[in-house]
C-alpha positions in Angstrom: -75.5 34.9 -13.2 -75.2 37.9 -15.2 -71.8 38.8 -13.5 -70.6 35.4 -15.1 -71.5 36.6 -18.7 -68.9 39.2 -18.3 -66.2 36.9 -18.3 -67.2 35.6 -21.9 -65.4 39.2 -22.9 -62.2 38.2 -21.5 -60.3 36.1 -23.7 -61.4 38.0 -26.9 -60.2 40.8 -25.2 -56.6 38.9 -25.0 -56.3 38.3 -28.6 -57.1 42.0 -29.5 -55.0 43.6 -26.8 -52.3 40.9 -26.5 -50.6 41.6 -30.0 -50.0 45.0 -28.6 -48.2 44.7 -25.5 -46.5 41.0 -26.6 -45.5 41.5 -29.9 -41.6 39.6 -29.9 -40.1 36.1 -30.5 -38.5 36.2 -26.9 -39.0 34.7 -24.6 -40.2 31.5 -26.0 -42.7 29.2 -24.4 -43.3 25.8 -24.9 -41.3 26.3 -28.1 -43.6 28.8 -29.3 -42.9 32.5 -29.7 -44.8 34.9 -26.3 -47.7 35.9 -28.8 -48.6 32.6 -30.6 -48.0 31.4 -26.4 -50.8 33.8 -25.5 -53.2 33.3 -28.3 -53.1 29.6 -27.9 -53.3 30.5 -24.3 -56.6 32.8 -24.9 -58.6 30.2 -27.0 -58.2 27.5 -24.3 -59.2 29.9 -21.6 -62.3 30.6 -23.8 -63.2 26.9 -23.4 -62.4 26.7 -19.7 -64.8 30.3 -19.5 -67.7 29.1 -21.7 -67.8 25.7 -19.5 -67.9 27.6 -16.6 -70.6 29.9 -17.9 -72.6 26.9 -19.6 -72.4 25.2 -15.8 -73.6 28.1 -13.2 -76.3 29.1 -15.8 -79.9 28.2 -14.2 -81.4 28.0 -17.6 -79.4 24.7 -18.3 -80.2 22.7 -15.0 -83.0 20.2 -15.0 -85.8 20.6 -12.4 -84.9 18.8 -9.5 -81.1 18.7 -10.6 -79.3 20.3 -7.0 -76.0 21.6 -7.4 
């Protein structure tokens, strides 16, 4: 489980390093210039990774709850 945690770092990791390497209008995605693409793209990964997280923790199961 504590492997898991580890992803938590990911997507704030994007939106510090992404500006960096992703800093231009072109190409545009979705209508959106790449870096507003990515950071939009980073905030609904960190959703999808604190789901993920909140799910395979063992603290937040119910006793008898099997998964």
């Amino acid at each position: 489980m504590k492997h898991l945690r580890w992803l938590a770092l990911l997507p704030p990791a994007g939106m510090l390093l992404g500006p960096y390497f992703l800093n231009r209008v072109e190409p545009m995605v979705l209508g959106m210039p790449l870096l507003l693409a990515w950071l939009v793209a980073c905030t609904v990964a960190t959703s999808g990774i604190m789901a993920l997280i909140y799910l395979t923790d063992p603290a937040n199961r119910e006793p008898g709850d099997e998964a």
